[in-house]
C-alpha positions as CSV (number, residue, x, y, z in Angstrom):
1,X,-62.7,-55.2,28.2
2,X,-61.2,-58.5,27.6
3,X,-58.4,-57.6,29.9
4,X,-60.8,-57.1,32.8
5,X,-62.4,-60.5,31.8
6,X,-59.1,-62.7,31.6
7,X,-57.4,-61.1,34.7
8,X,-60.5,-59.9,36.6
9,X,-58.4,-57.0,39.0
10,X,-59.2,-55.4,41.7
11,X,-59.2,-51.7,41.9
12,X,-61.5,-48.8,40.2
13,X,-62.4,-50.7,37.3
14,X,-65.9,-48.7,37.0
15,X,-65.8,-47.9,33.4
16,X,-64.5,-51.6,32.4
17,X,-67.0,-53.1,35.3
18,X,-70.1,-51.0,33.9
19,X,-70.1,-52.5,30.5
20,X,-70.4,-56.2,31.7
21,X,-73.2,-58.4,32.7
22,X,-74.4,-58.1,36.2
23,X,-74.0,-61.9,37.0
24,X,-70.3,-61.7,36.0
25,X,-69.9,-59.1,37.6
26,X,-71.1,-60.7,40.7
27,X,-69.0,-63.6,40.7
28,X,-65.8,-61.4,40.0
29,X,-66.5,-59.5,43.1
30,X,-67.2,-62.8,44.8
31,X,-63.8,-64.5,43.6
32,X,-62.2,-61.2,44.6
33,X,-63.5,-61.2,48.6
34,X,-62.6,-64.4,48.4
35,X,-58.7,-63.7,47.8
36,X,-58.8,-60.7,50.1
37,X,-59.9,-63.3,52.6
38,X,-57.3,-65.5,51.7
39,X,-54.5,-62.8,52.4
40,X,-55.0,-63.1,56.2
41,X,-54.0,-66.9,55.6
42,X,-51.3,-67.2,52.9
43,X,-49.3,-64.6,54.3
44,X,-49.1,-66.1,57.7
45,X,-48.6,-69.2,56.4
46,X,-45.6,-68.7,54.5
47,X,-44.2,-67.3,57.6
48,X,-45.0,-70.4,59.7
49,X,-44.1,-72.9,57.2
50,X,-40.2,-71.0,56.8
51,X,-40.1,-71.1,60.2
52,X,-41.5,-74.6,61.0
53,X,-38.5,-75.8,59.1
54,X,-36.1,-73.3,60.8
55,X,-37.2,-75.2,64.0
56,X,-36.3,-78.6,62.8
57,X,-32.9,-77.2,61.6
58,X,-32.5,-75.9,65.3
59,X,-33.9,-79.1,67.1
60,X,-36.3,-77.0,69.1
61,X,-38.9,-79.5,69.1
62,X,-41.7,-77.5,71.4
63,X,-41.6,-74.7,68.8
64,X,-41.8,-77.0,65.7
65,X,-45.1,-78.7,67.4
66,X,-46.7,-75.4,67.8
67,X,-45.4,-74.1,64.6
68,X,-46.6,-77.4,63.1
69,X,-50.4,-76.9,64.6
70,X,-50.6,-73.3,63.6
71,X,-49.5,-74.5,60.2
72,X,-52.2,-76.9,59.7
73,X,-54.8,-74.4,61.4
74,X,-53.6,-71.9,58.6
75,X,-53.8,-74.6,55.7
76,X,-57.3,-75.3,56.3
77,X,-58.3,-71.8,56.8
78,X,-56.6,-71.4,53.3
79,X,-58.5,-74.6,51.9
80,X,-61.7,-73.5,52.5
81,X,-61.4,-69.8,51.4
82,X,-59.5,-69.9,48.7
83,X,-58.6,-73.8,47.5
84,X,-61.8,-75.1,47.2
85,X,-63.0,-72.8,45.3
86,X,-60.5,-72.7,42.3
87,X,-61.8,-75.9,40.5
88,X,-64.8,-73.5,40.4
89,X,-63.3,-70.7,38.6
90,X,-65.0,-68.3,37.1
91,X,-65.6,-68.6,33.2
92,X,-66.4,-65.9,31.4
């Protein structure tokens, strides 16, 4: 049980799960969507940040400026789903 509470996983955790408060519960499952959500950003934006740089290496200038905008699209998609939230963690 206290492995579920520190680390809070994803996954069939029913047994675990059913043995916890409801409201903790909830705000596992919310923190959870929350990094699913998350996923469709970081990952992309990893991608776009090595090859933002790969572009200034190369001196292709047109792709680094579009590279650079999807960049900061992707960093404030990952700022308001995911960032913003972690000075809120949950405490349990």
């Amino acid at each position: 049980m206290n492995f579920y509470k520190i680390t809070r996983p994803f996954g069939f955790w029913n047994q675990v799960r059913s043995n916890l408060d409801t409201s903790i519960v909830a705000k596992i499952n919310q923190e959870n969507r929350r990094d699913i959500i998350a996923i469709f950003f970081a990952v992309p934006w990893q991608i776009v940040l090595f090859l933002t740089g790969m572009m200034i290496v190369l001196k292709q200038w047109t792709n680094f400026i579009s590279l650079f905008g999807i960049l900061i699209i992707l960093s404030f998609g990952l700022y308001w789903f995911w960032f913003r939230h972690l000075s809120k963690e949950v405490k349990i």
